[in-house]
MIDOSE-1310 file (N, C-alpha, C; in nm, 2 decimals, decimal comma, always signed):
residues 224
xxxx	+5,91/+13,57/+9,67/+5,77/+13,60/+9,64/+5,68/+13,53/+9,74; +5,54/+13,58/+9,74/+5,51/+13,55/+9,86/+5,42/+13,37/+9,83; +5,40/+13,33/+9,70/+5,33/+13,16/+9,65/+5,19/+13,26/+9,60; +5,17/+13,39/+9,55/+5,03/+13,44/+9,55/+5,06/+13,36/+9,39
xxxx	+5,13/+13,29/+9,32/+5,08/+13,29/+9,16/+5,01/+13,15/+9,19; +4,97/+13,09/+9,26/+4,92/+12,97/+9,27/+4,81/+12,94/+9,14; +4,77/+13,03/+9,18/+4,56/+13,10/+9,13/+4,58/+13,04/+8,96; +4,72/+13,08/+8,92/+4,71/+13,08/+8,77/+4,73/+12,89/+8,75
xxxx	+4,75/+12,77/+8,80/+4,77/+12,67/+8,80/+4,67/+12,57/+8,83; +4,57/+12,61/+8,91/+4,48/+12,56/+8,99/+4,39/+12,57/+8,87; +4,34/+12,62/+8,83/+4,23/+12,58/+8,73/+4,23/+12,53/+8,60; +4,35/+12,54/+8,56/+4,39/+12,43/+8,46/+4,44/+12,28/+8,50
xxxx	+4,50/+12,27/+8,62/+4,53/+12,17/+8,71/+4,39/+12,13/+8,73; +4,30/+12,14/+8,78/+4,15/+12,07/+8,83/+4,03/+12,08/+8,71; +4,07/+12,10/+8,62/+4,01/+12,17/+8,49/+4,04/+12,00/+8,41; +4,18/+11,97/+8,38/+4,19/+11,83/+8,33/+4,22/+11,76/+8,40
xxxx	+4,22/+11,77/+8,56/+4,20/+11,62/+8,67/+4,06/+11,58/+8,65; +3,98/+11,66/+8,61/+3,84/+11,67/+8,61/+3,79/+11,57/+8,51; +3,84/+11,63/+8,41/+3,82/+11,58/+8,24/+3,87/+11,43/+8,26; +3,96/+11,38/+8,30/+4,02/+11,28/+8,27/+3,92/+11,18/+8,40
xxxx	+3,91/+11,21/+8,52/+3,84/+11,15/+8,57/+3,66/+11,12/+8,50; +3,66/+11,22/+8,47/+3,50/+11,22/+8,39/+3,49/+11,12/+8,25; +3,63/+11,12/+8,16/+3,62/+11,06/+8,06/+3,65/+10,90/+8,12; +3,72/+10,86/+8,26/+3,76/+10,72/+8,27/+3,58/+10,69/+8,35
xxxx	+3,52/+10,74/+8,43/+3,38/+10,70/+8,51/+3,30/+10,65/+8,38; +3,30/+10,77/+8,20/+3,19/+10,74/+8,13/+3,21/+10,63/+8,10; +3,34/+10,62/+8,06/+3,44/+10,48/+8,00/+3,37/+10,36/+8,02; +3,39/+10,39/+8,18/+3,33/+10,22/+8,26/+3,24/+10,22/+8,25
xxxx	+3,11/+10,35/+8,27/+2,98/+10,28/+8,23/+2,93/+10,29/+8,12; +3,00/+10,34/+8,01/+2,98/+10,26/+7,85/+3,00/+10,14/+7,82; +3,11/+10,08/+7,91/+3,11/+9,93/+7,88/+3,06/+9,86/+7,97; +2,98/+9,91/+8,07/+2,92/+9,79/+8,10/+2,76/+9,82/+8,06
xxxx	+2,70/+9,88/+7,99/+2,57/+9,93/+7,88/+2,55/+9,91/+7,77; +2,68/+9,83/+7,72/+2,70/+9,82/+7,60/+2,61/+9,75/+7,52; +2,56/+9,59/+7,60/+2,46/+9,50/+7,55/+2,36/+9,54/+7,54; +2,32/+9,64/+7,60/+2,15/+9,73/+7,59/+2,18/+9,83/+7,47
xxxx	+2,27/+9,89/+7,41/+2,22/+10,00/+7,31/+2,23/+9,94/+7,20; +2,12/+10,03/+7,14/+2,08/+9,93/+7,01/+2,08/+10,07/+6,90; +2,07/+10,15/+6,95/+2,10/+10,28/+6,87/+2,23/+10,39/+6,89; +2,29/+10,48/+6,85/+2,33/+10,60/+6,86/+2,35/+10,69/+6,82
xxxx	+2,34/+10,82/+6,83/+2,28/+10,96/+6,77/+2,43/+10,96/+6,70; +2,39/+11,04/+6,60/+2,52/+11,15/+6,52/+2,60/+11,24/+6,65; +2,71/+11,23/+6,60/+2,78/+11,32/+6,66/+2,75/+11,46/+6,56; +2,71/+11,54/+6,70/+2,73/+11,68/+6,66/+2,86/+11,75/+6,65
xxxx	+2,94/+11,70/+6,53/+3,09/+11,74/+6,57/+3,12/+11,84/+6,44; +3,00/+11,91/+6,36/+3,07/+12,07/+6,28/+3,07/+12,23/+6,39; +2,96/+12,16/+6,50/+2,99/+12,29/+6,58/+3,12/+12,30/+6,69; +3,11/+12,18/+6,74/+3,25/+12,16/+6,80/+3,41/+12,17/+6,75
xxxx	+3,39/+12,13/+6,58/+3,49/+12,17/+6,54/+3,47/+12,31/+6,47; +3,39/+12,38/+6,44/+3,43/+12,50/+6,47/+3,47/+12,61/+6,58; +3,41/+12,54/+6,73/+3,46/+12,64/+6,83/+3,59/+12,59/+6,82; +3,64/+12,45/+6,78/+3,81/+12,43/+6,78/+3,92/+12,53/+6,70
xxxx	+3,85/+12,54/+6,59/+3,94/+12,60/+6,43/+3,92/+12,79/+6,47; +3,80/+12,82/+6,57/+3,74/+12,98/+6,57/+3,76/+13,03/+6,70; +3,78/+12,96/+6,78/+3,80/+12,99/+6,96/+3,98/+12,90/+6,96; +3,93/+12,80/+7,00/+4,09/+12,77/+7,07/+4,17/+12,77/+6,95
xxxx	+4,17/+12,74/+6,88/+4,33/+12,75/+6,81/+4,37/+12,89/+6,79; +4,29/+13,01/+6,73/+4,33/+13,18/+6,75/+4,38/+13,21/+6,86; +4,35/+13,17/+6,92/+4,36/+13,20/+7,12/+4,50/+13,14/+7,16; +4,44/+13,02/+7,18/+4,58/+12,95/+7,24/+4,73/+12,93/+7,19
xxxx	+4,67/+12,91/+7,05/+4,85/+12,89/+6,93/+4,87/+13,01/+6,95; +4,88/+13,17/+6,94/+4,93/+13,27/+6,94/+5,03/+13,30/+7,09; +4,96/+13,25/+7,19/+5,02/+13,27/+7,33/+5,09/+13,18/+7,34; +5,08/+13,03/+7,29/+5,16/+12,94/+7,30/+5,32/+12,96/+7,23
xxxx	+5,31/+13,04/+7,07/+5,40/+13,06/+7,02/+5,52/+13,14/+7,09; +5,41/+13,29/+7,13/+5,47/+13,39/+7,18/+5,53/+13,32/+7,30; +5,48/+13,28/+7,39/+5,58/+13,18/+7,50/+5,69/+13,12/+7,46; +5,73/+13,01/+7,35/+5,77/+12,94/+7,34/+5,88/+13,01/+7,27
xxxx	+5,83/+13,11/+7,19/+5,99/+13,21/+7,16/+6,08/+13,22/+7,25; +6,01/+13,34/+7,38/+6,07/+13,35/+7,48/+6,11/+13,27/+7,55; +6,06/+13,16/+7,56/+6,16/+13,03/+7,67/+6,27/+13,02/+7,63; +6,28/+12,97/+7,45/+6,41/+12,95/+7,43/+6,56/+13,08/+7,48
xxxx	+6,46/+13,17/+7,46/+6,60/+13,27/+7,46/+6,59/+13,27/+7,60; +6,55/+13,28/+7,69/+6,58/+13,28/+7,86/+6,68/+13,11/+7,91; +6,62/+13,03/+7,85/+6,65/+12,85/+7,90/+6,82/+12,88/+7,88; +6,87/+12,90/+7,76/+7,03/+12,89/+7,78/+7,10/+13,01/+7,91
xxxx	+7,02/+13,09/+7,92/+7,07/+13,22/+8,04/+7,04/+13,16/+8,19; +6,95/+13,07/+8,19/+6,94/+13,08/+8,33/+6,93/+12,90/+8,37; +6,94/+12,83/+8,27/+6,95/+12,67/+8,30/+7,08/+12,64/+8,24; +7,18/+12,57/+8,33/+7,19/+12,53/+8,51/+7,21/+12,66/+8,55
xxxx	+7,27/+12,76/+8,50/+7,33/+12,87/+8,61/+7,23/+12,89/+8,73; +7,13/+12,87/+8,69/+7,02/+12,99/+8,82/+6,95/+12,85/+8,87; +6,91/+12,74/+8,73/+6,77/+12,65/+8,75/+6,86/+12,54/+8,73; +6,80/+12,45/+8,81/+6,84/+12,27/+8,74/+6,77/+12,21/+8,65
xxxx	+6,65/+12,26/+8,64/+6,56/+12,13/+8,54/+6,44/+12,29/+8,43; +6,44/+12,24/+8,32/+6,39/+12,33/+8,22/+6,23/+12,36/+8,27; +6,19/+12,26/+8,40/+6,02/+12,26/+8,43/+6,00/+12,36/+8,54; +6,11/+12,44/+8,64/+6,11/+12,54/+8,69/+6,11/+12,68/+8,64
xxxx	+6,12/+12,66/+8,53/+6,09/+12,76/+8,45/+5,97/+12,80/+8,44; +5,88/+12,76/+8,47/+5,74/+12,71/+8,46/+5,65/+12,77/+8,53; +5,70/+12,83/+8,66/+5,69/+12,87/+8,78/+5,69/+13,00/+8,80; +5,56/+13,11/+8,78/+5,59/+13,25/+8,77/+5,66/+13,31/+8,93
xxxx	+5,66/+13,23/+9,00/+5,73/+13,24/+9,16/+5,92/+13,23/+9,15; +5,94/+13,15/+9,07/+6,07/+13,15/+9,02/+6,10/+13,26/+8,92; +6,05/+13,29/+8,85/+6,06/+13,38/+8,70/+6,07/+13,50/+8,77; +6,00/+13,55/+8,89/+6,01/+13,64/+8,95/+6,09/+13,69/+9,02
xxxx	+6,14/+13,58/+9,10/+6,28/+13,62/+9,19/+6,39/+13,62/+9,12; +6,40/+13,59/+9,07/+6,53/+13,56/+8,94/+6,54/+13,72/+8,89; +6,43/+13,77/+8,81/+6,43/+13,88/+8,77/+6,44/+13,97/+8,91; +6,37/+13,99/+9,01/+6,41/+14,08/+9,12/+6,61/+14,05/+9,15
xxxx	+6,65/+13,94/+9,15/+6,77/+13,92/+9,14/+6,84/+14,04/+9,09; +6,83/+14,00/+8,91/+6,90/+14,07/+8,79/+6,85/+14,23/+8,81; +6,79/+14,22/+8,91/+6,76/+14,40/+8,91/+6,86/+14,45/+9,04; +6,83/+14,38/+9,13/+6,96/+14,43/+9,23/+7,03/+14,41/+9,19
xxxx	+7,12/+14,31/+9,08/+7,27/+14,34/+9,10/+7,31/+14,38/+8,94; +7,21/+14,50/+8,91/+7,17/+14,55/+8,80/+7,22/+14,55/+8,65; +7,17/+14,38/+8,66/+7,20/+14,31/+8,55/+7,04/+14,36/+8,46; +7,04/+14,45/+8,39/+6,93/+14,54/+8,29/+6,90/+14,47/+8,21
xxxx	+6,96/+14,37/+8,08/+6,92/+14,35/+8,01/+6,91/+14,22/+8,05; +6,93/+14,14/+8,13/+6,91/+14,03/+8,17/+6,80/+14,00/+8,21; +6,73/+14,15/+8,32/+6,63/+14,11/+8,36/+6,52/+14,13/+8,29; +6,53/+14,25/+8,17/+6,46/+14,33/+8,02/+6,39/+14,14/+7,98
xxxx	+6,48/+14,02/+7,95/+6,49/+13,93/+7,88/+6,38/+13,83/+7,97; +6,39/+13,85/+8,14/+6,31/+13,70/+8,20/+6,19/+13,84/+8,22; +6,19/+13,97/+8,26/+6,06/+14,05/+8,31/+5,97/+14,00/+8,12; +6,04/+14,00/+8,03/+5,94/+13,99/+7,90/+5,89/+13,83/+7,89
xxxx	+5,99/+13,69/+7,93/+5,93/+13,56/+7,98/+5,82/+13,56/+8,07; +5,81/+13,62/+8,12/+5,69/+13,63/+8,30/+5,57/+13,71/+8,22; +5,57/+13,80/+8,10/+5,50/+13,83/+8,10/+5,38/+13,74/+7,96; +5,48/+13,68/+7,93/+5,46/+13,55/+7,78/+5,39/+13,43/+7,90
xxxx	+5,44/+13,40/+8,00/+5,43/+13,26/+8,05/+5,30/+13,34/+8,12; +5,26/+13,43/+8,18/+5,14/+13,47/+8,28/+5,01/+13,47/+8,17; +5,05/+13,55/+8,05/+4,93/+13,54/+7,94/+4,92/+13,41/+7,90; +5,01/+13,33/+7,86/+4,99/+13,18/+7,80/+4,88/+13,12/+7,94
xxxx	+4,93/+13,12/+8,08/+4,87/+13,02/+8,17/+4,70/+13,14/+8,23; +4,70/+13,25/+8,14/+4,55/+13,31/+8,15/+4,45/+13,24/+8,08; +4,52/+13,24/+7,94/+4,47/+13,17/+7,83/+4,42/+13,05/+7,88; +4,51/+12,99/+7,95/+4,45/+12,84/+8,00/+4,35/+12,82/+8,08
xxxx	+4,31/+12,94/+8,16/+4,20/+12,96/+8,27/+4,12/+12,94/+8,20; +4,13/+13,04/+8,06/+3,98/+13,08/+8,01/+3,98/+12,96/+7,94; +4,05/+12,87/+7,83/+4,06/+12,83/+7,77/+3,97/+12,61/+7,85; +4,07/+12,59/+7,93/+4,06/+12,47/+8,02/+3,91/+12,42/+8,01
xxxx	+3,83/+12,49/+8,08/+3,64/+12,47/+8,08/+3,60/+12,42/+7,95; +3,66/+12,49/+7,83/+3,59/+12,50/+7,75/+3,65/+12,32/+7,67; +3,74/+12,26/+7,69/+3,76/+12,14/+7,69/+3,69/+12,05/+7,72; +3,61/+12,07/+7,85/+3,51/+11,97/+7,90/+3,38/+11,99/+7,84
xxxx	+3,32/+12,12/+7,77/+3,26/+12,08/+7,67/+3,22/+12,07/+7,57; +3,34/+12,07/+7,51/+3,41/+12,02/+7,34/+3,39/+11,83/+7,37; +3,47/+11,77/+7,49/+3,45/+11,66/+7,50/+3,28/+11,62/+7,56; +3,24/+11,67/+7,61/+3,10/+11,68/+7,60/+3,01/+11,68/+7,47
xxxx	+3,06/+11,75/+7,39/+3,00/+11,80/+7,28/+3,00/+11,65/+7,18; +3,12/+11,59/+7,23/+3,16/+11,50/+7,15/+3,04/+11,39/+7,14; +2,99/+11,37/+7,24/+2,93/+11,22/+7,34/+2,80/+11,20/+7,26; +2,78/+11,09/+7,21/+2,66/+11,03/+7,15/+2,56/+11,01/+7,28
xxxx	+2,41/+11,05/+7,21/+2,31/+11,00/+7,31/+2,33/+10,85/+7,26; +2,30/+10,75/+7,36/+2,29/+10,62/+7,34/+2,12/+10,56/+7,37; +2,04/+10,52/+7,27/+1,92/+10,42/+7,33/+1,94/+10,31/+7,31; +1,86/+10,27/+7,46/+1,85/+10,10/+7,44/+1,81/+10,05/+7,46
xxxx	+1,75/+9,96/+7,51/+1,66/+9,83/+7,56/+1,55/+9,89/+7,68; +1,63/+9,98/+7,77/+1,56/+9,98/+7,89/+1,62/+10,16/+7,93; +1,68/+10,23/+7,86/+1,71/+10,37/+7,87/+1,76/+10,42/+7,76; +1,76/+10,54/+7,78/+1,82/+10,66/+7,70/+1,88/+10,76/+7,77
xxxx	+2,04/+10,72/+7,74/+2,16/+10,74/+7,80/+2,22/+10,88/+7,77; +2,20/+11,01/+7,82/+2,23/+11,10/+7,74/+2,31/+11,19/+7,84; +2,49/+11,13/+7,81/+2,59/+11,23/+7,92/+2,53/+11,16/+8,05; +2,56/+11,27/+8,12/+2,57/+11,19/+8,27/+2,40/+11,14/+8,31
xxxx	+2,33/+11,18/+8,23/+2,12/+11,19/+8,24/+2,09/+11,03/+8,19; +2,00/+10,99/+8,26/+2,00/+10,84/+8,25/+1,83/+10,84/+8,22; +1,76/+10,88/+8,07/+1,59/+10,87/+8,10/+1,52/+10,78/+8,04; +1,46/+10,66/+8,18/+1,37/+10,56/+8,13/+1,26/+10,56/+8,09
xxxx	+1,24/+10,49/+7,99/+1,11/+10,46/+7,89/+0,98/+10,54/+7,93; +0,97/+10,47/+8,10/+0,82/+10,54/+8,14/+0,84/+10,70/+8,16; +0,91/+10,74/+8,21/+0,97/+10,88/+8,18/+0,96/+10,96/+8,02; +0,97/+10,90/+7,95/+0,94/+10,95/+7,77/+0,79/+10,96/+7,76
xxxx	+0,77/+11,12/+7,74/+0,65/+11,15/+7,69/+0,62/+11,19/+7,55; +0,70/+11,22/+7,47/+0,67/+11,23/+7,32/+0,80/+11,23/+7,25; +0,82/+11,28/+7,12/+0,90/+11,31/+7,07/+0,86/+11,37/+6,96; +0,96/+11,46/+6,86/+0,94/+11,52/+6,75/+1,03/+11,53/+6,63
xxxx	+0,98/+11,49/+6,54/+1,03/+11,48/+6,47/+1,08/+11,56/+6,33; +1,20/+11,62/+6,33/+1,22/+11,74/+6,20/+1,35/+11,71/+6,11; +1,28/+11,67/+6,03/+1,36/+11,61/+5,88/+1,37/+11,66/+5,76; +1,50/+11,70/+5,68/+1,60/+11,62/+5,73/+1,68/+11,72/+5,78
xxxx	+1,76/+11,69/+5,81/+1,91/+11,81/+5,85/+1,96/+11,89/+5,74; +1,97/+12,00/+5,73/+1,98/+12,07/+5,60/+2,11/+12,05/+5,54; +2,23/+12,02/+5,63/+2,33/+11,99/+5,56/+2,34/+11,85/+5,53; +2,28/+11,76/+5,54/+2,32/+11,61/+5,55/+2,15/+11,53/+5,57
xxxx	+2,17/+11,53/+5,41/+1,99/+11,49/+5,39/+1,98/+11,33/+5,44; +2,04/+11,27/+5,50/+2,01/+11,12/+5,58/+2,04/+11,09/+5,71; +1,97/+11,25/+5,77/+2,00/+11,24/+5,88/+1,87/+11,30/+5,96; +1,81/+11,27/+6,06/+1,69/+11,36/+6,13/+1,73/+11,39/+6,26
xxxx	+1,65/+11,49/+6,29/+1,70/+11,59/+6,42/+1,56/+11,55/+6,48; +1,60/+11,51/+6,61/+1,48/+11,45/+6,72/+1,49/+11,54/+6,83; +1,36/+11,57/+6,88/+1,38/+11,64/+7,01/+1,27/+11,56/+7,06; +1,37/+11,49/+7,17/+1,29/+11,42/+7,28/+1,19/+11,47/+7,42
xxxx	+1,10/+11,48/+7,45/+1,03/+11,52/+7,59/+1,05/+11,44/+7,68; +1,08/+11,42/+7,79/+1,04/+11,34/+7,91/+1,02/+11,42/+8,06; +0,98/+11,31/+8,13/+0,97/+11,39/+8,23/+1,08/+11,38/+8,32; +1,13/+11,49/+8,36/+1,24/+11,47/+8,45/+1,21/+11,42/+8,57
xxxx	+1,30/+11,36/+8,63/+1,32/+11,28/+8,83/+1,38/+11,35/+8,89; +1,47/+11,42/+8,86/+1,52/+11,47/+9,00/+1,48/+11,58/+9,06; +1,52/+11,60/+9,21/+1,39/+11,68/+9,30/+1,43/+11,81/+9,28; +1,53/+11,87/+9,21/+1,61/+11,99/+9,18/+1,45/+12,04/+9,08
xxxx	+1,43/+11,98/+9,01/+1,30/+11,98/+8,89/+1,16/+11,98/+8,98; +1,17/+11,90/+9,03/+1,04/+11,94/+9,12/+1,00/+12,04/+9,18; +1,14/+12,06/+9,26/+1,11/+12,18/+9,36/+1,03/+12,27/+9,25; +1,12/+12,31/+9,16/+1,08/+12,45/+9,06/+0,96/+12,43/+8,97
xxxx	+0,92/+12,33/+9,00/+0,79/+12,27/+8,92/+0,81/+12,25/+8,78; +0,91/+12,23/+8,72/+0,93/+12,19/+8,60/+0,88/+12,05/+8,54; +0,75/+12,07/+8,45/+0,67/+11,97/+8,43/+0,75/+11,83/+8,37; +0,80/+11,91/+8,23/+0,91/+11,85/+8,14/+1,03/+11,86/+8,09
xxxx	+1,12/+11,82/+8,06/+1,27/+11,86/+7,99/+1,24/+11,76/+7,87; +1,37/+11,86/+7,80/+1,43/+11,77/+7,63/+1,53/+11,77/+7,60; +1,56/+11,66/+7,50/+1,70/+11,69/+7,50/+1,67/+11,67/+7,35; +1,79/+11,69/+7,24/+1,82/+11,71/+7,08/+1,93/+11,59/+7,07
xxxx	+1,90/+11,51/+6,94/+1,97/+11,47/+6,85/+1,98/+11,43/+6,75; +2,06/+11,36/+6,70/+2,06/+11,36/+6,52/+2,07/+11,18/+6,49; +1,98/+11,15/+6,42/+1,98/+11,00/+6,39/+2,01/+10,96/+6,24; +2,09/+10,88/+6,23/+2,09/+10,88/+6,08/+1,95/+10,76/+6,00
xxxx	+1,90/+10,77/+5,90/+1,78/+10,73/+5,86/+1,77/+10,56/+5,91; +1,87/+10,50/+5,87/+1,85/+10,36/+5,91/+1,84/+10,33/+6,03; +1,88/+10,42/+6,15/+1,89/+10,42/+6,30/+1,78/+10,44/+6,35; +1,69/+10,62/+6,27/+1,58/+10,63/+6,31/+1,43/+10,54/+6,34
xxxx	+1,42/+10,47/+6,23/+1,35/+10,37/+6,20/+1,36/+10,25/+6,34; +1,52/+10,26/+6,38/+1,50/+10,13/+6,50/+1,44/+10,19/+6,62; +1,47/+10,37/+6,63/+1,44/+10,44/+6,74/+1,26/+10,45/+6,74; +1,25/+10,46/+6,60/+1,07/+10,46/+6,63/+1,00/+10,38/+6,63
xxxx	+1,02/+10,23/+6,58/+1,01/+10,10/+6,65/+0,99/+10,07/+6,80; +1,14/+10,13/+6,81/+1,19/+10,11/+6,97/+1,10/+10,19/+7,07; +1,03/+10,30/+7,05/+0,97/+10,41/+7,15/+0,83/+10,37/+7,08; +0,80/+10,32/+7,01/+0,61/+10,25/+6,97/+0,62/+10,18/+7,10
xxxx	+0,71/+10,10/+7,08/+0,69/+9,97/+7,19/+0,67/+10,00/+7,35; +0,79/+10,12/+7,38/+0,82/+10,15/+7,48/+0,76/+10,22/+7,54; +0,64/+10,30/+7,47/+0,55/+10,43/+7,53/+0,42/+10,36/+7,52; +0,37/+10,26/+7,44/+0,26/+10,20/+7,40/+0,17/+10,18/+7,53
C-alpha cells in the first residue's frame, strides 16, 4: 500500500497531544495563581454531561464494540502467523496487504474475515476524527472561571479589573435555586478586536450565592 491511511491517525494523534499539552500549561498556571483567587464559578457540567451520555457514548461505544468483535476473531488468524505484536493490527496499511495477500493466493474466506476488520477499524478511527475535537471542548467546558485579587481568569483569556465594564446579574438558575448566572462585560485588548472595532466582549457564569456576594464586593471595589 502506498502509507495514504496516514490521514486517519493524524488527527486523533494531534487532537490528544494537544489536550494533554493544554491541560499540563493550564495546570502550571493554576498553581502558580492560586494565592490571588478568591472566587470560582460553578461548573457548567449538565451540558457537558449530556453531550457525553447523547453524542459520544451512542457514537463511539457502537464502533468501538463492532471493532472489538472483529479483532478478536482476526488476532488468533493472523498473530504470529502473519503479525508479531497485537498493535500492528492497528494499521489499516497492514490490514490491507494481508487481505490483498488472502486474495492472490485465494484464500476467500480468510480474506471475507480481515476485508470485514478494515472495514470495523477504518469506521472506529472515522469516529475518532469526528469524535477527538470534541474532547477538547468537553474539557473546556469543564474549566471554572476563576476571580481574584487582580484578574478574572477565564480559559486561556486573562481580564483585568480596569478592563471590567459592568456586569449582570440574573437570578436564580432555574434548576438550582442557590446559584446565579452572571454575564460579565469588559473590554477586550487584543488587536484581533480592534481591528474589527469590537467595542466589548462577555463572558457567562454561574456563582453559587455565598461566592456571589464575595464577587460583588470584589468588583464595587475594583470598578469604583
Amino acid at each position: 500500500m502506498d502509507g495514504g491511511f496516514y490521514v486517519y491517525y493524524i488527527i486523533p494523534a494531534f487532537g490528544l497531544i494537544s489536550l494533554i499539552i493544554t491541560i499540563t500549561i493550564r495546570g502550571v498556571k493554576k498553581a502558580f495563581r492560586e494565592y490571588d483567587i478568591l472566587v470560582k464559578s460553578r461548573l457548567n457540567f449538565e451540558l457537558y454531561l449530556c453531550l457525553l451520555i447523547f453524542v459520544l457514548v451512542p457514537i463511539l461505544l457502537p464502533l468501538f464494540m463492532s471493532f472489538y468483535s472483529s479483532f478478536t476473531d482476526i488476532y488468533p488468524l493472523l498473530v504470529p502467523q502473519y503479525f508479531n505484536h497485537w498493535y500492528e493490527l492497528l494499521w489499516l496499511d497492514n490490514i490491507y496487504e494481508i487481505r490483498d495477500y488472502f486474495m492472490e493466493q485465494e484464500m476467500f474466506d480468510k480474506e471475507w474475515l480481515v476485508g470485514n476488520y478494515a472495514v470495523k477499524l477504518r469506521n472506529l478511527l472515522t469516529g475518532l476524527n469526528i469524535l477527538t475535537p470534541l474532547l477538547s471542548e468537553f474539557y473546556r467546558g469543564l474549566q471554572r472561571v476563576e476571580i481574584g485579587e487582580n484578574a478574572i481568569y477565564c480559559g486561556q483569556r486573562t481580564i483585568y479589573w480596569n478592563n471590567v465594564i459592568d456586569y449582570d446579574l440574573r437570578e436564580p438558575i432555574i434548576f438550582n435555586k442557590n446559584h446565579y448566572k452572571i454575564k460579565l462585560e469588559y473590554e477586550p485588548t487584543s488587536k484581533i478586536n480592534h481591528f474589527l472595532n469590537i467595542a466589548s466582549n462577555h463572558i457567562k457564569f454561574s456563582l453559587a450565592k455565598k461566592d456571589y456576594y464575595k464577587f460583588d464586593e470584589l468588583i464595587s471595589r475594583k470598578t469604583e
